[in-house]
C-alpha positions as a Markdown table, in Angstrom:
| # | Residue | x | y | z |
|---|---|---|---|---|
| 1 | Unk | -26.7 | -4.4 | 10.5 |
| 2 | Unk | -28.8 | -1.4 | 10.3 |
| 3 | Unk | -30.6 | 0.6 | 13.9 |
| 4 | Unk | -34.2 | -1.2 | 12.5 |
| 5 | Unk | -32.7 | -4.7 | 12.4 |
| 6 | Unk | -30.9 | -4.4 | 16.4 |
| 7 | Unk | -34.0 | -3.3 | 17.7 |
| 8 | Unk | -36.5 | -6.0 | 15.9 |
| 9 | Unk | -33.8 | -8.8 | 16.8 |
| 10 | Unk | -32.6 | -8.1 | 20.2 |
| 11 | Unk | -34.6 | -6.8 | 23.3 |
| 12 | Unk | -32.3 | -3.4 | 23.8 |
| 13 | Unk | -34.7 | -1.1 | 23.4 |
| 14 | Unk | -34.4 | 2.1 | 21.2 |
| 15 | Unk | -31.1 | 2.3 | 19.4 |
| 16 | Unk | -29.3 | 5.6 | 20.5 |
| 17 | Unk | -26.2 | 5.4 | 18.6 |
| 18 | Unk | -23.7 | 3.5 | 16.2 |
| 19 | Unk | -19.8 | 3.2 | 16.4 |
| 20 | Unk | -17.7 | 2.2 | 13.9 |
| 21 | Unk | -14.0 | 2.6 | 13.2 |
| 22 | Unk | -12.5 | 6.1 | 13.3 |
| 23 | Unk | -13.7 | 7.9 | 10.3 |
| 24 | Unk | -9.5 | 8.2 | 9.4 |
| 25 | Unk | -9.1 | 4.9 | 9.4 |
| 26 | Unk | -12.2 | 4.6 | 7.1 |
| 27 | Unk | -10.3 | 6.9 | 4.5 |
| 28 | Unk | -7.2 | 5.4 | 4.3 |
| 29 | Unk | -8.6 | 2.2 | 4.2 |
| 30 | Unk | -10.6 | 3.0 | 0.8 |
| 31 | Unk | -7.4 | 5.1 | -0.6 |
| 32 | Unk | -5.7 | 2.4 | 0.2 |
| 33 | Unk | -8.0 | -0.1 | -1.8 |
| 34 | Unk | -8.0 | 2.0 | -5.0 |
| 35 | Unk | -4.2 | 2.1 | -4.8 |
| 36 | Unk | -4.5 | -2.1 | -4.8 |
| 37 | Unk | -7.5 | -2.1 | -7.3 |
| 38 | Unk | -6.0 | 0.1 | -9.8 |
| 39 | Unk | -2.5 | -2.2 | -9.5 |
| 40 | Unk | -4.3 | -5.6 | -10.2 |
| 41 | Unk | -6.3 | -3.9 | -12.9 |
| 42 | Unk | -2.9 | -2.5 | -14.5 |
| 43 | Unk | -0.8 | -6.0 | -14.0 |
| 44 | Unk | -4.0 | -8.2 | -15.2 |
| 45 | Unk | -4.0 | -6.2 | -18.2 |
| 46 | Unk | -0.2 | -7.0 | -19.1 |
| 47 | Unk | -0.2 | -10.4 | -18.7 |
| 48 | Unk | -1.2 | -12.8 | -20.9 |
| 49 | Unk | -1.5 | -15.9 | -18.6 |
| 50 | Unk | -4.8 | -17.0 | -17.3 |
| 51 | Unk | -4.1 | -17.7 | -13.6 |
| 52 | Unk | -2.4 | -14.4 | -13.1 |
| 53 | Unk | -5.4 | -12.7 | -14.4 |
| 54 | Unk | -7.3 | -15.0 | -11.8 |
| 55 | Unk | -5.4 | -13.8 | -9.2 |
| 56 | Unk | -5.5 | -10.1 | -9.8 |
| 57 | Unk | -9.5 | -10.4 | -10.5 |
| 58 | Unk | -9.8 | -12.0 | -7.2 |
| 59 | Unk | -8.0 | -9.4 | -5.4 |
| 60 | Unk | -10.3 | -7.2 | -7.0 |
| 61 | Unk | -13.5 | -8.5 | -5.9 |
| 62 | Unk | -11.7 | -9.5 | -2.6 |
| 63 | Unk | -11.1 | -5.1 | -2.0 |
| 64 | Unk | -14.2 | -4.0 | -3.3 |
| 65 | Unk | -16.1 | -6.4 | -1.0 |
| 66 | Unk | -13.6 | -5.1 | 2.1 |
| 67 | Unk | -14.2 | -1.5 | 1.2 |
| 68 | Unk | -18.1 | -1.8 | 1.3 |
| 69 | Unk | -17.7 | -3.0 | 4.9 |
| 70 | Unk | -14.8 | -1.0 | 6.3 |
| 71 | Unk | -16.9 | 1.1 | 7.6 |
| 72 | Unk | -19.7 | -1.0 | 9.2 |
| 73 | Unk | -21.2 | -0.3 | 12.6 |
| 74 | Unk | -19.2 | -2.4 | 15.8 |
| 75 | Unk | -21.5 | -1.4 | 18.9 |
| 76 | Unk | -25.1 | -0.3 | 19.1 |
| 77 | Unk | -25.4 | 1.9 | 22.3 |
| 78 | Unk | -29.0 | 1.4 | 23.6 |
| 79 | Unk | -31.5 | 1.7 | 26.2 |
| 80 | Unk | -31.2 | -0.8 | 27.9 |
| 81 | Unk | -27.5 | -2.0 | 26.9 |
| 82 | Unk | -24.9 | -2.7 | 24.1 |
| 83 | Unk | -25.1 | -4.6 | 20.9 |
| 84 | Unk | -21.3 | -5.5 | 20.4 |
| 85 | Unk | -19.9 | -7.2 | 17.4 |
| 86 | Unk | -17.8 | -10.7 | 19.0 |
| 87 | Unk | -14.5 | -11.6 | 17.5 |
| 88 | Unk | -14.0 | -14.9 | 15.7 |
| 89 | Unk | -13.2 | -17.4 | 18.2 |
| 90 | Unk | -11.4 | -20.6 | 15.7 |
| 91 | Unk | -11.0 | -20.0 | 12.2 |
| 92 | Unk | -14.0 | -21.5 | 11.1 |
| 93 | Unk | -16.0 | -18.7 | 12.8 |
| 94 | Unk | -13.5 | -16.3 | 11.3 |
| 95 | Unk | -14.3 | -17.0 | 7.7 |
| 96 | Unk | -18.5 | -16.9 | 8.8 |
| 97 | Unk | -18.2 | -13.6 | 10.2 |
| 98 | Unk | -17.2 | -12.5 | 6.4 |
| 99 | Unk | -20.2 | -13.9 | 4.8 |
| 100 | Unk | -22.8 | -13.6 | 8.0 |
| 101 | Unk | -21.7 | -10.5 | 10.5 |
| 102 | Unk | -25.4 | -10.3 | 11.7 |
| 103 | Unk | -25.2 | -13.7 | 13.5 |
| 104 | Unk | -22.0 | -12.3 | 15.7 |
| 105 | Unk | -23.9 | -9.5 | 17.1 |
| 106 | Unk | -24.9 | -9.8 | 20.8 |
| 107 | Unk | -26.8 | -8.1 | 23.7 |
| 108 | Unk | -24.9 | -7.2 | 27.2 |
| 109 | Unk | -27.5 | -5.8 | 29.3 |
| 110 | Unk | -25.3 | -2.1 | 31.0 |
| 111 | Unk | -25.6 | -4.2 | 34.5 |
| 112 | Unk | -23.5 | -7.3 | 33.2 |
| 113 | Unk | -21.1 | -5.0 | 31.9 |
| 114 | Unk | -17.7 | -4.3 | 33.8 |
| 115 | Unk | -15.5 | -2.5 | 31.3 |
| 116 | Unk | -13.3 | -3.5 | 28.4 |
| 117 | Unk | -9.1 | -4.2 | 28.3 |
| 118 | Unk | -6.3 | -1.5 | 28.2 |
| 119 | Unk | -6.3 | -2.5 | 24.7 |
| 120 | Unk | -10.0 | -2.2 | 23.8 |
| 121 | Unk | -9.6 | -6.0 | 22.3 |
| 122 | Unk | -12.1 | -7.7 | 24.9 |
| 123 | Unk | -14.8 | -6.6 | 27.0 |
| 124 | Unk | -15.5 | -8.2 | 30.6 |
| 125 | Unk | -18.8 | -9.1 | 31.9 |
| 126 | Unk | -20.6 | -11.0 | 34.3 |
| 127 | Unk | -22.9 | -14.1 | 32.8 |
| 128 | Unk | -26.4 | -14.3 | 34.7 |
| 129 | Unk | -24.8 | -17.5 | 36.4 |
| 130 | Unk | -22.4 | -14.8 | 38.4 |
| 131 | Unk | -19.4 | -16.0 | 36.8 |
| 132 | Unk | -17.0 | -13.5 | 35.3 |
| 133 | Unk | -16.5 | -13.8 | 31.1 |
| 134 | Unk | -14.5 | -12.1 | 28.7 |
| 135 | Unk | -15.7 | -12.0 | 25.1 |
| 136 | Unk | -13.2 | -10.7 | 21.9 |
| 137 | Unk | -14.2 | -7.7 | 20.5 |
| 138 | Unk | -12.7 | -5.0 | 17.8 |
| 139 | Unk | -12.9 | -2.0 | 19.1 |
| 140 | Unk | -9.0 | -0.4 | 18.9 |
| 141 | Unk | -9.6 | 1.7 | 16.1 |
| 142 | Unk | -12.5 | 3.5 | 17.3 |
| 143 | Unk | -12.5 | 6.7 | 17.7 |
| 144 | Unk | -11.5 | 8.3 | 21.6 |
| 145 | Unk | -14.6 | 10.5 | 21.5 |
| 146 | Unk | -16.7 | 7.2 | 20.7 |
| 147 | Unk | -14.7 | 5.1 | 23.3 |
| 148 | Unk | -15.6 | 7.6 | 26.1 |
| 149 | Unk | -19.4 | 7.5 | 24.8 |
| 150 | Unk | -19.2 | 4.0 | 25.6 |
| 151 | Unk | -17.8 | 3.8 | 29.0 |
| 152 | Unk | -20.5 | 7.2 | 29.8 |
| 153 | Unk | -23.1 | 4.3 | 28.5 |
| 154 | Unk | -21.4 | 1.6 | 30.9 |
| 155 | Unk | -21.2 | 4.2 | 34.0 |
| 156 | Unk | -24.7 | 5.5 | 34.3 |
């Protein structure tokens, strides 16, 4: 999801900034793919049975299509609060979120926002009800100059 698309789909306001997964973790995540490609590429290529070349073609598309969204966006810091990529909740939703990411975006206005875990898994909030929710989230292998960006956002 792109800084256009949060700010024509959800009423935040002007997008300030994007945060992904450290930049590191970025790296070694592609190094890592080419390592995998290059090994399914080299085993399909000395085999001569059909569903082992399936298997190591799948792999194949399976890492290319993972390296094109390791490094996607996970919060949108805006005006008027955060658009936050939500974990899967059941499996079903876990295997949508591959095809359909942009539907597991959502808006916390900075007042419903408490804070997020130790671990930076979940993020607490208050629902317009007054009752208190926590909602899954991926942010543990953000960066620590990112994380403190968004508890600056929450605070002020």
């Amino acid at each position: 999801m792109t800084k256009q698309e949060v700010f024509e789909k959800f009423p935040c306001g002007q997008v300030k900034e994007e945060i992904a997964n450290h930049k590191a973790l970025n790296w070694i995540g592609r190094i890592l793919a080419i390592i995998i490609m290059v090994f399914a590429v080299y085993h399909s290529r000395g085999t001569t049975e059909l569903f082992a070349k399936f298997i190591d073609y799948a792999v194949l598309v399976i890492v290319l299509w993972w390296t094109h969204h390791i490094a996607d966006p996970k919060v949108f810091i805006c005006e008027k609060g955060l658009v936050i990529l939500r974990g899967p909740i059941d499996l079903r939703e876990r295997f949508d979120i591959l095809f359909h990411e942009e539907a597991y975006f959502v808006f916390l206005a900075y007042e419903q926002i408490i804070g997020f875990t130790e671990s930076w898994e979940e993020i607490q909030a208050v629902s317009n009800s007054g009752g208190l929710y926590m909602m899954q989230v991926d942010l543990q292998f953000v960066a620590y100059p990112d994380k403190m960006k968004l508890i600056q956002a929450i605070s002020q």
